[in-house]
C-alpha positions as CSV (number, residue, x, y, z in Angstrom):
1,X,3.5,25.6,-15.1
2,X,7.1,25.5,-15.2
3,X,9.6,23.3,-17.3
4,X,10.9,21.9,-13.6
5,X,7.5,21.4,-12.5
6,X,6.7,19.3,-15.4
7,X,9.5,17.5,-14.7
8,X,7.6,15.6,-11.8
9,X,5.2,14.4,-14.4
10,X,7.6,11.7,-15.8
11,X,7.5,10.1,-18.2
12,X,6.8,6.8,-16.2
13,X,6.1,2.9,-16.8
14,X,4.6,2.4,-13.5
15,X,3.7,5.4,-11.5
16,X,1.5,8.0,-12.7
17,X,1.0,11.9,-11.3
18,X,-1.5,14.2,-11.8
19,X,-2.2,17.7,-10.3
20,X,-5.1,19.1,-8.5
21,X,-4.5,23.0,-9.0
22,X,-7.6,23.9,-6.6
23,X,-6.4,21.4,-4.1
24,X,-3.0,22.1,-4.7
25,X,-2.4,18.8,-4.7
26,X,-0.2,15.9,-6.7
27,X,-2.0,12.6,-7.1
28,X,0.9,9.7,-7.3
29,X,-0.7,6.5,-8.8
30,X,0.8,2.9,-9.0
31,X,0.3,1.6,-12.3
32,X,1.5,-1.6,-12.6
33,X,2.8,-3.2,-16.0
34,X,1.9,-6.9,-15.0
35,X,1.4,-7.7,-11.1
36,X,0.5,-5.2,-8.7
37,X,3.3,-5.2,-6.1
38,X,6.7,-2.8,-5.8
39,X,8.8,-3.7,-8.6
40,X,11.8,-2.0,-8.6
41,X,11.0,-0.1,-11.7
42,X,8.0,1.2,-9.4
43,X,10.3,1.8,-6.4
44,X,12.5,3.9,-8.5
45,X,10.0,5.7,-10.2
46,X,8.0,6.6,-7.1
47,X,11.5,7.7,-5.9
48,X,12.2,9.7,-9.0
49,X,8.9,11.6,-8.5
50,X,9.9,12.5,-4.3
51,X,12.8,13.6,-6.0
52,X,11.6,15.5,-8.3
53,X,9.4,17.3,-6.0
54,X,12.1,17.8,-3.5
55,X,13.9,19.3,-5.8
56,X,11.3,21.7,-7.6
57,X,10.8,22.8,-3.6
58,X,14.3,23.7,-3.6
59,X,14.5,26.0,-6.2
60,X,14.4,28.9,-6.1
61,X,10.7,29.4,-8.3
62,X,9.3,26.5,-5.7
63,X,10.3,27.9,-2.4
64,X,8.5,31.5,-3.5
65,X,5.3,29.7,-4.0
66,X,5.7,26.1,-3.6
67,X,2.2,24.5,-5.5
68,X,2.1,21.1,-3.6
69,X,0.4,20.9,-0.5
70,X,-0.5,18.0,-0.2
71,X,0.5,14.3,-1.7
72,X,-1.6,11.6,-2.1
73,X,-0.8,7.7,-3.2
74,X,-3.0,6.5,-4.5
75,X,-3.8,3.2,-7.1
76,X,-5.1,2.5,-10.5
77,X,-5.9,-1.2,-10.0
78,X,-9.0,-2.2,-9.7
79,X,-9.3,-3.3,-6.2
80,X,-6.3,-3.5,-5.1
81,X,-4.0,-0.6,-3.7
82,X,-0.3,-2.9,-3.6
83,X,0.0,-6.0,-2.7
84,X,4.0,-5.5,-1.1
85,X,7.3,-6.9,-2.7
86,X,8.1,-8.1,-5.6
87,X,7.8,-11.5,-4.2
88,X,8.7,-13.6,-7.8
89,X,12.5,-11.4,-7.9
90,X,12.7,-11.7,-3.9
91,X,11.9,-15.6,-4.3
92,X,15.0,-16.1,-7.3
93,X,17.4,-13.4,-4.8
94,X,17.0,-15.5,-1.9
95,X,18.1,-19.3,-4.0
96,X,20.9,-17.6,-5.4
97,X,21.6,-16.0,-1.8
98,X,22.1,-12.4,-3.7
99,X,22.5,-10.1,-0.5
100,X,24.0,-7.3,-2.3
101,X,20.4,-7.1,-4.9
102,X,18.0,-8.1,-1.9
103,X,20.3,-5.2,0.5
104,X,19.5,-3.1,-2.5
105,X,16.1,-3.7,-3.0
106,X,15.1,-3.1,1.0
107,X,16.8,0.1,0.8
108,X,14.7,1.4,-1.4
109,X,11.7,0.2,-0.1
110,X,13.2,2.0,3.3
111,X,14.0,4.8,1.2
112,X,10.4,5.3,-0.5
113,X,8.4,5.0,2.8
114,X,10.7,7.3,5.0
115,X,10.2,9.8,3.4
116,X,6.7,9.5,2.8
117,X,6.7,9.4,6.9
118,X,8.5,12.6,7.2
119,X,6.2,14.8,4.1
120,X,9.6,15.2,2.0
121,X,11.0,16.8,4.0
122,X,8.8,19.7,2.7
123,X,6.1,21.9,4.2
124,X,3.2,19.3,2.8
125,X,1.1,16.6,3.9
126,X,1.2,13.0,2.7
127,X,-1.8,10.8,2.1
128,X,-2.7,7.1,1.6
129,X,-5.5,6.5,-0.2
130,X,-6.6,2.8,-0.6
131,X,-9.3,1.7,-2.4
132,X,-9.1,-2.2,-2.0
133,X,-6.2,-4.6,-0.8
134,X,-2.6,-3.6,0.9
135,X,-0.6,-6.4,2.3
136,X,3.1,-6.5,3.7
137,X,4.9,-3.6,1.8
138,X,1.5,-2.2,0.2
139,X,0.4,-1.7,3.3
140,X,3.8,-0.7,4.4
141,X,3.7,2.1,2.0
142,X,0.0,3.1,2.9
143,X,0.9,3.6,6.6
144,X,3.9,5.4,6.1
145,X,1.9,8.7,4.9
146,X,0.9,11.0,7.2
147,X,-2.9,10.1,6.9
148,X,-4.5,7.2,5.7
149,X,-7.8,7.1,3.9
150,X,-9.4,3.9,3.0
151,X,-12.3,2.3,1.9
152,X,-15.3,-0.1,4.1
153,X,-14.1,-2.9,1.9
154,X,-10.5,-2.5,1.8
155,X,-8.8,-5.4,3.4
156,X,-5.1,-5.1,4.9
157,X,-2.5,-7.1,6.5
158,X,0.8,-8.1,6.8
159,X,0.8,-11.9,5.7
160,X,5.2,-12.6,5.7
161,X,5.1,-14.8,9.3
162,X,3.0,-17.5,7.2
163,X,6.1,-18.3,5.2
164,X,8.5,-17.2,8.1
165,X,9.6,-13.9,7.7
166,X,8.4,-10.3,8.9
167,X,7.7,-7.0,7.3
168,X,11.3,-5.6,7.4
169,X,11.1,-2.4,5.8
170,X,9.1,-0.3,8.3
171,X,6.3,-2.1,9.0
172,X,7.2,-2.8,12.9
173,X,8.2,0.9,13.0
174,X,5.2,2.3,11.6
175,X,2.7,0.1,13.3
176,X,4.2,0.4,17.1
177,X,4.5,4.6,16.9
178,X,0.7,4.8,15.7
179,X,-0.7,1.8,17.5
180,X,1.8,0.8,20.0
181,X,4.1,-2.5,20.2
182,X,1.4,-4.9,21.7
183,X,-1.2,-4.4,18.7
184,X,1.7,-3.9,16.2
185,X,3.1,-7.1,17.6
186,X,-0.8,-9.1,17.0
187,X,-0.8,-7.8,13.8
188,X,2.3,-9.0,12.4
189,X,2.8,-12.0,14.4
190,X,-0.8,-13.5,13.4
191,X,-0.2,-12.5,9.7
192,X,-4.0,-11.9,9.3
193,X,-5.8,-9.5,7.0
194,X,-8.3,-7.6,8.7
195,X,-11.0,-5.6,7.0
196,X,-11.4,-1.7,6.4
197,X,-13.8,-1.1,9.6
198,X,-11.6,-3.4,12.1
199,X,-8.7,-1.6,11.4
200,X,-10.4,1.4,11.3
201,X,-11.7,0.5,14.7
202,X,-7.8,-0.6,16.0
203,X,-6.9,3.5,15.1
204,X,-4.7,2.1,11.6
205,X,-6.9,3.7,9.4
206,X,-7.9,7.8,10.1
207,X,-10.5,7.9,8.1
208,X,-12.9,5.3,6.5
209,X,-15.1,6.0,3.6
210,X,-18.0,4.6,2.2
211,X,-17.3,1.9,-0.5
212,X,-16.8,4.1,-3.6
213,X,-16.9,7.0,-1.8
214,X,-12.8,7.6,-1.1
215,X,-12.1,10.0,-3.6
216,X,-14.8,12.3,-2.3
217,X,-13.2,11.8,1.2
218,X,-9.7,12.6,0.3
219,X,-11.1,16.1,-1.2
220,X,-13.4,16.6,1.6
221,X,-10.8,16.1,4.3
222,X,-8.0,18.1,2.3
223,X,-10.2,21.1,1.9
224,X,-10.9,21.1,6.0
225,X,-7.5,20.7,6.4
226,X,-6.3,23.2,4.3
227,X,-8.7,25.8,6.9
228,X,-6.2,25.1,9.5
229,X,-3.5,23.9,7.5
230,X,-0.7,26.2,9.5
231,X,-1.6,24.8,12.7
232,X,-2.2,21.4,11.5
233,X,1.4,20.8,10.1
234,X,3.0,22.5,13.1
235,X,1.4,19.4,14.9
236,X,3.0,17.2,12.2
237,X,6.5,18.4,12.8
238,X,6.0,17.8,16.6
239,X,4.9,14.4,16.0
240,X,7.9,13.8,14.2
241,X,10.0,15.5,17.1
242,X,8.3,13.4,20.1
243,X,8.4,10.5,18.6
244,X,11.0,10.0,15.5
245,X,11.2,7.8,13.3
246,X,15.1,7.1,12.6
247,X,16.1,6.6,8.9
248,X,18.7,4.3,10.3
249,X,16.6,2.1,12.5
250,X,14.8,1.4,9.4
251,X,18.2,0.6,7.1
252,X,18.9,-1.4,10.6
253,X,16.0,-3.4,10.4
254,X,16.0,-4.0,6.7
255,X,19.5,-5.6,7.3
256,X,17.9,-7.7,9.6
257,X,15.2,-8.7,7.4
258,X,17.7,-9.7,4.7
259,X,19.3,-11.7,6.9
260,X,16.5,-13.5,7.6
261,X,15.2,-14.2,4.2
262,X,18.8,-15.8,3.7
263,X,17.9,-18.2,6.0
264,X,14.1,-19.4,4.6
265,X,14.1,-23.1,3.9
266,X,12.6,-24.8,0.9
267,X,9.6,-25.4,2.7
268,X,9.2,-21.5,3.5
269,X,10.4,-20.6,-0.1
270,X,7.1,-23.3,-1.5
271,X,4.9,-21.2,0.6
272,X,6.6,-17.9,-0.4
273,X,5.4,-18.5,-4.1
274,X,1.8,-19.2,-3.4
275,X,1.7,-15.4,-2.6
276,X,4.1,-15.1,-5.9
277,X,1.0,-16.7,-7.7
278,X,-1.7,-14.4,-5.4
279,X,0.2,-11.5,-6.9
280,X,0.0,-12.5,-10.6
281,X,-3.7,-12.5,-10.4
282,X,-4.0,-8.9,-9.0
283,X,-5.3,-10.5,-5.6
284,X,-5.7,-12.0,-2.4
285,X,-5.7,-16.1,-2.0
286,X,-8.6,-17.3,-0.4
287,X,-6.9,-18.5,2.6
288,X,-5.5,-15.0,3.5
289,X,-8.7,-13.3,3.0
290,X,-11.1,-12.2,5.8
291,X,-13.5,-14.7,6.2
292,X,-16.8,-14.2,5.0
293,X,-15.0,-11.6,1.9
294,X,-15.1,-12.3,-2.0
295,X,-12.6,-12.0,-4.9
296,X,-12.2,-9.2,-6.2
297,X,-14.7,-9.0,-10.0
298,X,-14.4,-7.9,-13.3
299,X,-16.4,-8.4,-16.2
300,X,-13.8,-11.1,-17.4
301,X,-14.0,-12.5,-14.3
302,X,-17.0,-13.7,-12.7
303,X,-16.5,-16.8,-10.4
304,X,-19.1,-17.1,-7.9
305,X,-17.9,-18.1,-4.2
306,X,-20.1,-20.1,-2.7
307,X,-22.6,-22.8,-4.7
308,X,-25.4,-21.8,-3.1
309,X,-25.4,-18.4,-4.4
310,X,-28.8,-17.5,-5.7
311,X,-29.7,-15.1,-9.5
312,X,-29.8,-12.5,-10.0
313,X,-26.8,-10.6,-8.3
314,X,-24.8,-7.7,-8.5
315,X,-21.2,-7.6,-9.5
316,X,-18.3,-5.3,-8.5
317,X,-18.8,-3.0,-10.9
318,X,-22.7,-2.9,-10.7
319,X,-22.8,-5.1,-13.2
320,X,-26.7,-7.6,-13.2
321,X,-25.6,-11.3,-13.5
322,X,-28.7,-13.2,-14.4
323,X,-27.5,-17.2,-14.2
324,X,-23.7,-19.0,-13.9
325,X,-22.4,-19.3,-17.1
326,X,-20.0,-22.3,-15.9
327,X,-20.8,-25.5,-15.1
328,X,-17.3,-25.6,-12.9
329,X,-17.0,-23.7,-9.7
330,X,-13.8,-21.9,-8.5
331,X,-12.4,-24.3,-5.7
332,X,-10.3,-21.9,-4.5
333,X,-12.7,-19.3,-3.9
334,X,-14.3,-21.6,-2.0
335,X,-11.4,-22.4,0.4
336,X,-12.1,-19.2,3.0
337,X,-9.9,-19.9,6.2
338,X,-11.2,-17.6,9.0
339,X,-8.5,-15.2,9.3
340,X,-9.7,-12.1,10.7
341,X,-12.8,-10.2,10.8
C-alpha cells in the first residue's frame, strides 16, 4: 500500500475508512463525536476523503491499477445511519440571519452528495448502506449513491415541512430522477418517515436486507456486480447522460433553501429544536416515527413503549429482559402519531 493511498485513511474525528482488498472496496463510516447528524467537521472530512481518493485516481500509481471499485457509506451508530443537518448550528445561523455560514454550510452538503451521485468522478460505484434511521440530509446523503442498501427496520424520511422548510440540498433532485416528481413531491410535502419495506416497495431502496443481515448484502451484491462490473458502469455513465444531475441546479436550490430558512418564524424555529433535541439523543421523536415502531435500545437504555408490554422480552441487541426495572414509564415513547407505515 502506498504512502498516497494511506493518505485516504485520515486521520479523522468523525469519519472512519477502511479497505476491503478482496472486494476492492473502501468502507467510509460516520462516526459522530456527540449527535449523529452532518456537522461540518463530518462534511469536511467526508470531503477530505472524496478528495483524497480523487486524487490517488489521478496519479499516476492510481490510474495503472486504481484499488477502489467500489465505495460504500456506511454508519457506526447504533441504529441510526444520519439523522441530516446540524440542526443546533443551523438553529443559532438562522437568529443571527448568518447567510454567508448557512450559504457555506449548504454548499458542502451540495458538494458531498454530488459527487457521491456521479461515483467521483472515477470508474467506481457508490453505495448507501443503512442500517437504521436517515432523515432529511441523512437520507439525502444515502440516496445520492449509486445504490442503496438498507435494512427491514430502517426507517427514512424527510421530516423539514413540519417546521416549514424543505430538504434543500438535493433531496427534490434525487427523489424526482429515481422516483419521479409526483412521489418525490408526497414524500417531502407530507414529511413522514416510512419504513424500510414501504420504501423498498416505492423503488427508493434497491435492495432490502434482512434485519442484521446488510453487511452480508452489501458483499453479496458487490461480488455479483463485480461479474459484470464493465457493463454495469457503462449503464451508470448513461444514466448520468440521460438524465443529469446538474451541480448547479443543486448550488441553485441550496440558495433557495437558505433563503427560506431566513425567513422561519419563532414558531417554526420552537419546532426546529424539538428535532435539535431528537438529534442529541441519537434518534427519532416519537411523533415522527412510523406508527406501530420502537426506540431505538441499548443496554443503558431500556424504556419499554407501551404499558401493557408483557416479560420476558427481547431487546435490540438480543438482550433477555426479565421485569421493568422502573416504576416510571417513558411518556414520550408512548406518544406514537401515525405517520406512515
Amino acid at each position: 500500500m502506498s504512502e498516497q493511498f494511506r493518505e485516504i485513511f485520515g486521520p479523522y474525528k468523525e469519519m472512519s475508512v477502511r479497505y476491503d482488498r478482496n472486494q476492492e472496496a473502501l468502507w467510509c463510516y460516520f462516526k459522530p463525536l456527540r449527535s449523529p447528524c452532518l456537522s461540518p467537521l463530518m462534511l469536511g472530512e467526508a470531503r477530505q476523503i472524496q478528495k483524497s481518493v480523487i486524487s490517488y485516481f489521478e496519479s499516476g500509481t492510481g490510474q495503472e491499477k486504481f484499488p477502489v471499485k467500489y465505495l460504500v457509506l456506511a454508519s457506526q451508530s447504533p441504529g441510526v445511519f444520519n439523522l441530516g443537518g446540524d440542526l443546533g448550528l443551523l438553529v443559532n445561523l438562522i437568529e443571527q440571519g448568518d447567510r454567508d455560514q448557512l450559504v457555506d454550510y449548504a454548499t458542502g452538503c451540495v458538494d458531498f452528495f454530488y459527487l457521491n451521485s456521479i461515483n467521483l468522478g472515477l470508474p467506481l460505484t457508490t453505495i448507501s448502506f443503512v442500517e437504521g434511521a436517515a432523515l432529511s440530509g441523512g437520507l439525502e446523503s444515502a440516496i445520492s449513491c449509486n445504490y442503496l442498501i438498507a435494512e427491514k427496520h430502517c426507517q427514512m424520511g424527510l421530516p423539514e415541512i413540519r417546521y416549514n422548510l424543505f430538504p434543500g440540498m438535493g433531496g427534490y433532485g434525487f427523489l424526482a430522477r429515481k422516483l419521479g416528481l409526483v412521489r418525490a413531491e408526497q414524500i417531502i410535502t407530507t414529511g413522514k418517515v416510512h419504513s424500510g419495506p414501504k420504501l423498498y416497495k416505492m423503488g427508493l431502496i434497491d435492495i432490502l436486507a434482512e434485519s442484521g443481515k446488510g453487511y452480508e448484502a452489501v458483499n453479496c451484491f458487490i461480488r455479483k456486480h463485480r461479474r459484470a462490473a464493465n457493463g454495469l458502469r457503462a449503464i451508470q455513465v448513461v444514466k448520468q447522460q440521460y438524465n443529469p444531475l446538474i451541480y448547479d441546479e443543486l448550488i441553485d436550490i441550496a440558495n433557495i433553501w437558505v433563503d427560506t430558512a431566513l425567513k422561519l418564524d419563532r414558531k417554526d424555529l420552537k419546532h426546529m429544536a424539538r428535532f435539535v433535541y431528537a438529534q442529541s439523543r441519537g434518534g427519532i421523536t416519537a411523533e415522527h416515527r412510523p406508527h406501530g415502531t420502537h426506540l431505538v435500545r441499548t443496554r443503558q437504555d431500556r424504556r419499554i413503549p407501551h404499558p401493557e408490554t408483557s416479560f420476558p422480552l427481547v431487546d435490540n441487541n438480543g438482550n433477555s429482559i426479565l421485569y421493568e426495572r422502573r416504576k416510571a414509564f417513558d411518556r414520550r415513547a408512548v406518544e406514537i402519531m401515525q405517520v406512515g407505515n
